[in-house]
C-alpha positions in Angstrom: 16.6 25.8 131.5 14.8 28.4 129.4 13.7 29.8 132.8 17.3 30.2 134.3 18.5 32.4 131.0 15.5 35.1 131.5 16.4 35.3 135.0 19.8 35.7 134.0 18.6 38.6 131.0 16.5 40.2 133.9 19.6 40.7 136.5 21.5 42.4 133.8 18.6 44.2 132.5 18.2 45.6 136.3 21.8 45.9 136.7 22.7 48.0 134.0 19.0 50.5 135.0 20.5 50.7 138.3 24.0 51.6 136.6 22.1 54.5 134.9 20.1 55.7 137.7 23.0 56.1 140.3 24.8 57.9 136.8 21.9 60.4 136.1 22.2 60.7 140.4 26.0 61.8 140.1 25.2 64.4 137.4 22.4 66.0 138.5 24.1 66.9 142.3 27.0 68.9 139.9 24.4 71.4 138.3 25.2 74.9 138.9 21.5 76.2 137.7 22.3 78.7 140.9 24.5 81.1 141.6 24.5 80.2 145.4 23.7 76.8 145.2 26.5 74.6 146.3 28.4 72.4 143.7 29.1 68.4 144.6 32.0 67.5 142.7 34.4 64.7 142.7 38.2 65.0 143.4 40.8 66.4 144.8 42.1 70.0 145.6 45.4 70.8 144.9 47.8 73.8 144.5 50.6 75.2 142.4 53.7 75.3 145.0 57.1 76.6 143.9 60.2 77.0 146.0 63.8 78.1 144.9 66.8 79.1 147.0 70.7 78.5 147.5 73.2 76.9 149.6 76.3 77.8 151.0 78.5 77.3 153.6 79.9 79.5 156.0 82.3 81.2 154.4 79.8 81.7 151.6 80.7 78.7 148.7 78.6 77.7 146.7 77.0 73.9 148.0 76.4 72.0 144.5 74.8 68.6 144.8 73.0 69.0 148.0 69.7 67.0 148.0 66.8 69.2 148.7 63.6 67.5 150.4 60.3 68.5 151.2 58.2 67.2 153.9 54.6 67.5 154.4 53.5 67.9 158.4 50.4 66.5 159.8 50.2 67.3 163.3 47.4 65.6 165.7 46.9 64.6 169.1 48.9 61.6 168.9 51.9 63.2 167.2 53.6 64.9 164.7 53.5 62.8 161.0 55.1 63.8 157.9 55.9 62.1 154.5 57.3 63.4 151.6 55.6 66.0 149.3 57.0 64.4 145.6 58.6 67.5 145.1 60.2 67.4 141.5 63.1 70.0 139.7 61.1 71.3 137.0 64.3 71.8 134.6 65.3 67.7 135.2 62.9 65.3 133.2 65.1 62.0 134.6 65.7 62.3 138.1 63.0 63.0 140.4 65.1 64.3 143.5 65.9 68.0 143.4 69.7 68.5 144.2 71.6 71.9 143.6 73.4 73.2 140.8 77.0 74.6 140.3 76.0 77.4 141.3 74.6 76.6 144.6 70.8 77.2 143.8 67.7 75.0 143.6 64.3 75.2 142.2 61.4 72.8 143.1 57.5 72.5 142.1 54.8 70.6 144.2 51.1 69.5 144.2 50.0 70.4 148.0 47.6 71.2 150.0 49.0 71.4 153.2 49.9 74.3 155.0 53.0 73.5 157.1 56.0 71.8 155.5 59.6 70.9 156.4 62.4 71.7 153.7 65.4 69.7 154.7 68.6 70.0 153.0 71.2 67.7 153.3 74.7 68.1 151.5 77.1 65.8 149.5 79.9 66.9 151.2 79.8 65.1 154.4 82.3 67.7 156.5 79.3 70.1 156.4 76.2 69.3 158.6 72.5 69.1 157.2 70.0 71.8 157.9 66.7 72.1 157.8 63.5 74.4 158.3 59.5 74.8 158.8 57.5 76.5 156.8 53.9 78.1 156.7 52.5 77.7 153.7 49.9 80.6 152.6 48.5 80.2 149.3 47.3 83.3 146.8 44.1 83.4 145.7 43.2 80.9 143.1 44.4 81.9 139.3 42.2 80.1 137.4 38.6 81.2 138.4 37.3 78.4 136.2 39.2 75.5 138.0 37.5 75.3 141.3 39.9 72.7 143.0 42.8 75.1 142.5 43.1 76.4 146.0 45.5 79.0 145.3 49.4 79.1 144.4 52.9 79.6 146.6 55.7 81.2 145.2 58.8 80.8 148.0 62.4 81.2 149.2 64.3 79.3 152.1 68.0 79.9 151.5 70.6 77.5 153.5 74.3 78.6 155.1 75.8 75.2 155.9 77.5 74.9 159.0 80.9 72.7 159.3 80.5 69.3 161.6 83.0 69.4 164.4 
């Protein structure tokens, strides 16, 4: 029996060395003791993505309450995938969804890293028709020199003139 508990002590004995090693592993391939070395990091990129506009209809009313979405687009060989992007109304801590205000304009922040999206727009008012349009996405340079997964920032504007259904 007294045999089985020192095996026992010796596997978490090796375990936890191991645990170390592969640690001391992980830190050492993040040192930056060179200017043009390259740094391995863990995570994820990301960006600072912001888009306001309005909606209107054709004879230029306001639209309040339309529901503005954003879609990410993946295109490959087999087709063309998107999924929504989470965007969020900065100035509404409940609700998630981004919808317009009396006064027909939106705002709308993101975390993306994509650089084609799809802003759709569809209105409460079911006599006018839904809209929607692509975008290119080209980020500015990086404001925060000292956060290296910051690829850059996207200030934008996609306005909407809703058209009546027939």
């Amino acid at each position: 029996m007294q045999t089985m508990g020192k095996e026992i002590n010796l596997k978490k004995w090796l375990s936890a060395m191991l645990g170390v090693i592969i640690s001391l592993l992980g830190f050492s391939s993040c040192s930056n003791d060179d200017e043009n070395e390259i740094i391995c990091m863990y995570g994820q990129p990301y960006s600072k993505f912001e888009l306001k506009g309005k909606v209107v209809d054709t004879d230029g009313n306001s639209v309040v309450n339309a529901q503005i979405t954003i879609k990410t687009i993946r295109k490959t060989e087999d087709g063309e995938y998107s999924y929504d992007m989470g965007a969020r109304d900065p100035d509404d801590d409940v609700n998630d969804d981004v919808f317009t205000k009396q006064d027909g304009t939106y705002r709308l922040v993101a975390s993306s890293t994509t650089n084609f999206v799809r802003v759709i727009c569809t209105p409460e008012n079911t006599d006018l028709a839904a809209d929607s349009t692509e975008l290119v996405v080209e980020y500015k340079k990086a404001s925060d020199p000292n956060d290296s997964w910051l690829i850059g920032s996207y200030e934008g504007v996609v306005d909407f003139t809703l058209k009546k259904k027939q």
